[in-house]
C-alpha positions in Angstrom: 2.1 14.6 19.6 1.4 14.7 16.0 3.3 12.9 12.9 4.9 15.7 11.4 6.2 16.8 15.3 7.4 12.9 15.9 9.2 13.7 12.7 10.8 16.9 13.7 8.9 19.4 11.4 6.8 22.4 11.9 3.6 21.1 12.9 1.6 23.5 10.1 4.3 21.7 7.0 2.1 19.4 4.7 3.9 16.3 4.1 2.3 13.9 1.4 3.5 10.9 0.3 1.8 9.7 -2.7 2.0 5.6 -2.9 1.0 2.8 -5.9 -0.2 -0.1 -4.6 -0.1 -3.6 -6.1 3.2 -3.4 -7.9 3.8 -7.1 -9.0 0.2 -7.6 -10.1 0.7 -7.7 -13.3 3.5 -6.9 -16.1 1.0 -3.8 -17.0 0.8 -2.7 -13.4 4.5 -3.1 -13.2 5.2 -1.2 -16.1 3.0 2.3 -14.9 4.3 2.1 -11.8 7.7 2.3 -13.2 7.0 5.3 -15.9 4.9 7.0 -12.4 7.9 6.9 -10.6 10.5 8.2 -13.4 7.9 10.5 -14.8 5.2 11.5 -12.6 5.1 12.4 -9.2 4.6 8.8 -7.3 7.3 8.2 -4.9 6.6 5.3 -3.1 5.5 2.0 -4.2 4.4 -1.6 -2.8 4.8 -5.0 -4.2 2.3 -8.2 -3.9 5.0 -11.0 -3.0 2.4 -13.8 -4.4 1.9 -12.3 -7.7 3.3 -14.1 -10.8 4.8 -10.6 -12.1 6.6 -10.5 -8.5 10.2 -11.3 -9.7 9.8 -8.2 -12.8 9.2 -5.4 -10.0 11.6 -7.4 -7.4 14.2 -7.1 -9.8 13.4 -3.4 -10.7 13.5 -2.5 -7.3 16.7 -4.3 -6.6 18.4 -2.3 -9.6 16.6 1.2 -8.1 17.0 2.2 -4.3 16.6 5.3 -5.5 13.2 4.3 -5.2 10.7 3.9 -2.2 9.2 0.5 -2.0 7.8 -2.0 0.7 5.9 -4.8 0.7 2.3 -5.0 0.0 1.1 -7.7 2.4 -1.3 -10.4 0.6 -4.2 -12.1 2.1 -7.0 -11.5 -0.5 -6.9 -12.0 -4.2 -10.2 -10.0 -5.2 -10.5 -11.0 -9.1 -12.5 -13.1 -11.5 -10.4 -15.2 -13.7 -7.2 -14.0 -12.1 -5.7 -16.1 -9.3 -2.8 -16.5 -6.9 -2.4 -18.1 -3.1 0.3 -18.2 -0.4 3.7 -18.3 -1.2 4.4 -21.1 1.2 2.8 -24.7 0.2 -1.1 -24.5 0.8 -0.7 -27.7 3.4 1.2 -24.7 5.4 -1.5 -22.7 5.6 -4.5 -24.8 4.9 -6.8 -21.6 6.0 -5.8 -19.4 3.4 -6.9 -20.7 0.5 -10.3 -22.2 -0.5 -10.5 -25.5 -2.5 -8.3 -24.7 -5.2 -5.3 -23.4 -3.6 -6.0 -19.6 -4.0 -6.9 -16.7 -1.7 -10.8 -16.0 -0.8 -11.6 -12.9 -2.5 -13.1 -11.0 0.4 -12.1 -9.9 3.7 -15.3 -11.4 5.2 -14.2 -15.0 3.7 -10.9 -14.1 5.2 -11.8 -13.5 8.7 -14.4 -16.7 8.4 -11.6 -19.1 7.7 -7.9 -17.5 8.3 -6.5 -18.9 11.6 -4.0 -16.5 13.1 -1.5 -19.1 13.1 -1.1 -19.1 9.4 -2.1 -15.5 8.9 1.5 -15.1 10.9 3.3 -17.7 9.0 2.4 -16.7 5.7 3.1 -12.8 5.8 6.2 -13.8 7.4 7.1 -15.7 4.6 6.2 -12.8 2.5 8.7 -10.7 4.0 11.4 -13.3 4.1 11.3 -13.9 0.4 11.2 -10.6 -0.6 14.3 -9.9 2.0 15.9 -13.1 0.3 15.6 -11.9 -3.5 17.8 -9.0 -2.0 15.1 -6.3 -1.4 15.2 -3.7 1.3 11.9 -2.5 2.0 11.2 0.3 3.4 7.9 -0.5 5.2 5.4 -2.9 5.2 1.0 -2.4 3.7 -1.7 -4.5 3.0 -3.5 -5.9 0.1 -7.5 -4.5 0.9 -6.1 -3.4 4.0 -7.1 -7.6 4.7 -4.6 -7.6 8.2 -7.8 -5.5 9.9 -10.0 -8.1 8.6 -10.0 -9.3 12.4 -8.0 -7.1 15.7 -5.6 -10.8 16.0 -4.5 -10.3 12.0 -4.2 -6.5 13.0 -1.7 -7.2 15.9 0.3 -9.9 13.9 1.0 -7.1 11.4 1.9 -4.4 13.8 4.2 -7.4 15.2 6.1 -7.9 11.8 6.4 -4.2 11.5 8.5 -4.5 14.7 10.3 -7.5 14.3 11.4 -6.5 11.3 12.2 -2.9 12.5 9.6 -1.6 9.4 7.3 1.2 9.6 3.5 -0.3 8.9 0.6 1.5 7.4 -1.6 2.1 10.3 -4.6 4.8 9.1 -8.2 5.3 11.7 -9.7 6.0 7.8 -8.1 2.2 6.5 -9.1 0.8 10.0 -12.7 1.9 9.9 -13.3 1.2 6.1 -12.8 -2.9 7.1 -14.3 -2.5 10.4 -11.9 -2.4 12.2 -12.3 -0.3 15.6 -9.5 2.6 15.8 -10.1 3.3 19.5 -9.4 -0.5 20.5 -6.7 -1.4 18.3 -4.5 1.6 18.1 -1.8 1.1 20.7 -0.1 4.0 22.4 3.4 4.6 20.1 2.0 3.5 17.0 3.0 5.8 14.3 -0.3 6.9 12.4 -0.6 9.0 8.6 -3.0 11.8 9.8 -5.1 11.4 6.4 -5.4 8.9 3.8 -7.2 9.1 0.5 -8.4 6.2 -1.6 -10.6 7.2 -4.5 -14.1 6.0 -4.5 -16.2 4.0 -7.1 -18.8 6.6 -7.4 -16.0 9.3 -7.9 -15.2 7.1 -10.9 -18.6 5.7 -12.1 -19.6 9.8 -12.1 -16.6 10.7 -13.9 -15.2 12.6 -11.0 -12.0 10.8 -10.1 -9.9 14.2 -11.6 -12.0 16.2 -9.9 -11.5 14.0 -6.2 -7.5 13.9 -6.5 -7.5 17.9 -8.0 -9.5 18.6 -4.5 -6.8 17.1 -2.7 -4.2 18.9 -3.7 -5.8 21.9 -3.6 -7.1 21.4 -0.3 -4.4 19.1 1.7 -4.0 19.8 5.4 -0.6 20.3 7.7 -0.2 16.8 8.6 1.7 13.4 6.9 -0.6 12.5 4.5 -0.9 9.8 1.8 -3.0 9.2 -1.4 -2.9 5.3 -2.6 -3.5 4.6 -6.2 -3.2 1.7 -8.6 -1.9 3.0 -11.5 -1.7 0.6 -14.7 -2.4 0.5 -18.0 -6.8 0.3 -20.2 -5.1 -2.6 -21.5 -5.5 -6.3 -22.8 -3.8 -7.7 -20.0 -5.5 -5.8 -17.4 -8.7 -5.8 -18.7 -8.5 -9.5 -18.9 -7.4 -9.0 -14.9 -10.4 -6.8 -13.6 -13.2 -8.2 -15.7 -16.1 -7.6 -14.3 -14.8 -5.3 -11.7 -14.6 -2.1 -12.8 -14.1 -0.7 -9.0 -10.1 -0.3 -8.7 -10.6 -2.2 -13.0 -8.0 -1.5 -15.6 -9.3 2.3 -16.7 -9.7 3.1 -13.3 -6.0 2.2 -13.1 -5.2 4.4 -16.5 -7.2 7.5 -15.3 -4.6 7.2 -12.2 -1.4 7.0 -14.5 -2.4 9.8 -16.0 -3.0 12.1 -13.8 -0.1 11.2 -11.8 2.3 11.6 -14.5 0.7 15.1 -15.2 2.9 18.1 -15.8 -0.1 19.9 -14.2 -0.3 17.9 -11.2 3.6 18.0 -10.8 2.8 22.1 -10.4 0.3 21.8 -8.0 2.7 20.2 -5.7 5.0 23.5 -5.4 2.0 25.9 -5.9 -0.1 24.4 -2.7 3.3 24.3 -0.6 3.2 20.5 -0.4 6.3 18.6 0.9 7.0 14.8 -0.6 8.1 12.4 2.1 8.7 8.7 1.4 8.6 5.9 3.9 12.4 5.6 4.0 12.6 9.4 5.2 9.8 8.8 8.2 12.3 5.4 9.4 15.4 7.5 9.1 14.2 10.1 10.6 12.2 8.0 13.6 15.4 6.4 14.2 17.4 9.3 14.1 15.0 10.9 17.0 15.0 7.9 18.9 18.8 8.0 18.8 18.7 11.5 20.1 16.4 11.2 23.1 19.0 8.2 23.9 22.3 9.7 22.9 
């Protein structure tokens, strides 16, 4: 059975749900994400826990359950000159963090030192602060998509999802981009997104990121879909962020806050016959099927 039928619609209805990643980053991420989803047509978000600008989105979301927002799972912290480590004491989760208390910036280092044990403990803790602060998220993600750095992480996420009664981001496109083997770890009852779509560093080193995300729209599929951007400001702050790394860098980020606050992309959504879902609607709804096969 596909998404859209576990979800009670019509099987040919395109459902999109079109999600900013790393809220919390940074005060400029923070502060695109915001104008995305009061101006543009972003309706879900995720925040990084770890992140120093954590408590600025935390309280934002507190203030808004209007909007869509989970928590953005951290294991990885990819940049430069811009660092941040577990939220629990290092001596917690010695595995985590290289010699000077941060995250390794690649997956690869990740599944190389991370013990299961601490991978566990420290998204846990994750969770429980954000549900402390006084959030209610609405589903859980992940930071690189770092919980498929290795099938244990991959089933210690699933796992949270669960106990913590959360839908999880599980994608065969997000699986296989880490290397992580769809037909071994998806478990029957696992609630998939048909399609997810992550711009590309040579759509944007070619100039061809509009051209990617107009192609999408244009072209979506029946299905539950979701596009995952980064939106943030060309700015001092974030350029001082992403230095060096202009794949996912801070005019990458700008060229996605534009076009997603874009009265012309807003039309495309009603001329293409494109549904918005958010993450709250697919747990509502899952549990309201649930409770009618039971009732």
């Amino acid at each position: 059975m596909s998404s859209v039928q576990k979800l009670e619609f019509s099987e040919n209805t395109k459902l999109l749900i079109i999600h900013a990643d790393d809220a919390g980053l940074s005060h400029s991420e923070n502060m695109a994400t915001i104008q995305s989803l009061e101006k543009g047509i972003v309706n879900s978000y995720s925040i990084m826990v770890p992140c120093p600008w954590f408590y600025e989105m935390a309280v934002f979301a507190k203030n808004n359950p209007q909007f869509d927002n989970g928590i953005h799972l951290t294991l990885t912290c990819e940049w430069e000159n811009y660092k941040f480590g577990p939220v629990l004491p290092v001596s917690e989760v010695p595995s985590l963090a290289d010699e000077n208390g941060h995250f390794y910036k690649k997956r690869e280092q990740l599944r190389k030192n991370a013990s299961a044990e601490d991978v566990k403990k420290e998204l846990q803790a994750q969770i429980e602060k954000a549900i402390k602060f006084g959030l209610k998220p609405t589903h859980i993600d992940s930071h690189m998509y770092s919980v498929g750095a290795s099938p244990e992480f991959f089933g210690i996420y699933r796992d949270l999802g669960e106990k913590y009664n959360l839908p999880v981001l599980i994608n065969e496109q997000l699986m296989k981009m880490v290397g992580l083997n769809p037909e071994l770890n998806i478990k029957e009852g696992d609630f998939l997104i048909d399609k997810t779509y992550v711009g590309e560093f040579e759509y944007f080193k070619t100039g061809k990121l509009n051209d990617y995300y107009d192609s999408i729209l244009g072209k979506l599929t029946s299905g539950l879909n979701l596009i995952l951007i980064h939106p943030a400001f060309d700015d001092n702050e974030m350029k001082g962020i992403t230095v060096n790394h202009p794949n996912f860098g801070s005019e990458w980020r700008q060229i996605d806050f534009d076009l997603f606050t874009s009265q012309q992309n807003k039309s495309k959504l009603r001329e293409n016959n494109i549904e918005l879902v958010t993450w709250n609607d697919i747990k509502n709804r899952k549990r309201k099927v649930h409770n009618n096969r039971y009732s």
